[in-house]
C-alpha positions in Angstrom: 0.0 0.0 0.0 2.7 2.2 0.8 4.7 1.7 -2.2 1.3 2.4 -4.6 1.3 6.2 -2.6 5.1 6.6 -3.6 3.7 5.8 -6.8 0.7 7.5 -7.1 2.9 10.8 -5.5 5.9 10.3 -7.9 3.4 10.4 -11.0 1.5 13.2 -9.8 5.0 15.4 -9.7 6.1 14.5 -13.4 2.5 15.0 -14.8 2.9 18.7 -12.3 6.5 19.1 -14.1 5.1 18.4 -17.4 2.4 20.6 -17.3 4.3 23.8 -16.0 7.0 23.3 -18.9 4.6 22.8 -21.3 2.3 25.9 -20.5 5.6 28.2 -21.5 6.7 29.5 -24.3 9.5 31.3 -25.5 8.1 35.2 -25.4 10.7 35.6 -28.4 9.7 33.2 -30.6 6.3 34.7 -31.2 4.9 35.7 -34.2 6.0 39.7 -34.2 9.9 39.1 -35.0 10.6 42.7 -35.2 9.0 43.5 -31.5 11.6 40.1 -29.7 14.1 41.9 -32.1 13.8 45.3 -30.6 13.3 44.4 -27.0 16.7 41.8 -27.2 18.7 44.9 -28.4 17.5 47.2 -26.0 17.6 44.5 -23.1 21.5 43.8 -24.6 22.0 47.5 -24.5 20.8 47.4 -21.3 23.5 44.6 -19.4 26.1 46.2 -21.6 25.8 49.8 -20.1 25.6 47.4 -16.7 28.7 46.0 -17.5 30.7 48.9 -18.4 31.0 47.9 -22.3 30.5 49.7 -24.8 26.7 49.5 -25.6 26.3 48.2 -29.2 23.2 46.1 -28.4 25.6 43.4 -30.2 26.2 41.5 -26.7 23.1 39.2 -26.9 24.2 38.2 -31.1 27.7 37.6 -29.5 26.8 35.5 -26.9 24.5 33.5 -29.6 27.2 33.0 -32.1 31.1 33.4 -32.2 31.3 35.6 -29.3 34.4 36.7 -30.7 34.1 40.1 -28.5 34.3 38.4 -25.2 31.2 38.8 -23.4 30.6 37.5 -20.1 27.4 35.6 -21.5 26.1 34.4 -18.3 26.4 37.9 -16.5 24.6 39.3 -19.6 21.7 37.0 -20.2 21.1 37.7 -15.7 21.2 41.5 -16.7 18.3 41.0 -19.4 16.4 39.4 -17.1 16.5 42.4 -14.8 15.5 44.3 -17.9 12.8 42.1 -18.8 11.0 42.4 -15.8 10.1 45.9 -16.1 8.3 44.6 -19.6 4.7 43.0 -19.1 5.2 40.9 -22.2 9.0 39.6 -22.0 8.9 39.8 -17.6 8.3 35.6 -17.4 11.6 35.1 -20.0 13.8 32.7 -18.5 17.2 32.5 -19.0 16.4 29.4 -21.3 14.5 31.4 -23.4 17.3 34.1 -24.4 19.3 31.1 -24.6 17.3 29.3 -27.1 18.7 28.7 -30.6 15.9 28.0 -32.5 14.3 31.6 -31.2 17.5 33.3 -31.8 17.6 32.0 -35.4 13.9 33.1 -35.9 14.1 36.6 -35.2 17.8 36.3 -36.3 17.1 39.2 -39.3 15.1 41.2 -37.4 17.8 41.5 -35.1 20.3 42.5 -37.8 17.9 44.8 -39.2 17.2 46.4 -35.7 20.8 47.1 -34.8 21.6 48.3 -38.5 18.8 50.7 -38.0 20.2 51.6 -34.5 23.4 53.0 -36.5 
């Protein structure tokens, strides 16, 4: 009997676990490319003023690609966090989310056409 509630207790935590991941979803891999685009830049601008780098908005691309600039990626994606929670659309992104390659590659233009634009 007592092995059945371990059980029982054990499946209700995964199905718990389950549903909570799959409710979310990646605020930046929504339909509106441009909007994630914008808000990545001016969260990146954001941690990069924070960290005392010159503020490009390019911190987030090099973090996603060669990094050849040296960012310190982790401390930037925890500083557009902090940025994101002062936005009511982007304040649940998790630092899975900015992380996210398949999002990144989606809104990927946009991005380059948001920071040419910055210029």
């Amino acid at each position: 009997m007592k092995k059945s509630h371990t059980l029982m207790a054990l499946a209700g935590i995964c199905c718990g676990a389950l549903l909570v991941t799959a409710c979310h979803q990646n605020p930046l891999a929504g339909d509106d490319k441009e909007k994630s685009a914008n808000f990545v830049m001016k969260a990146s601008m954001f941690a990069e003023k924070k960290a005392n780098r010159m503020v490009s908005g390019t911190g987030y691309k090099q973090c996603m690609t060669e990094n050849i600039q040296g960012f310190d990626c982790p401390k930037l994606f925890v500083d557009m966090l902090i940025f994101a929670k002062d936005n009511q659309e982007y304040k649940g992104l998790t630092e899975a989310d900015l992380k996210d390659k398949q999002a990144y590659q989606l809104m990927a233009s946009a991005y380059n056409k948001a920071l040419f634009n910055r210029i």
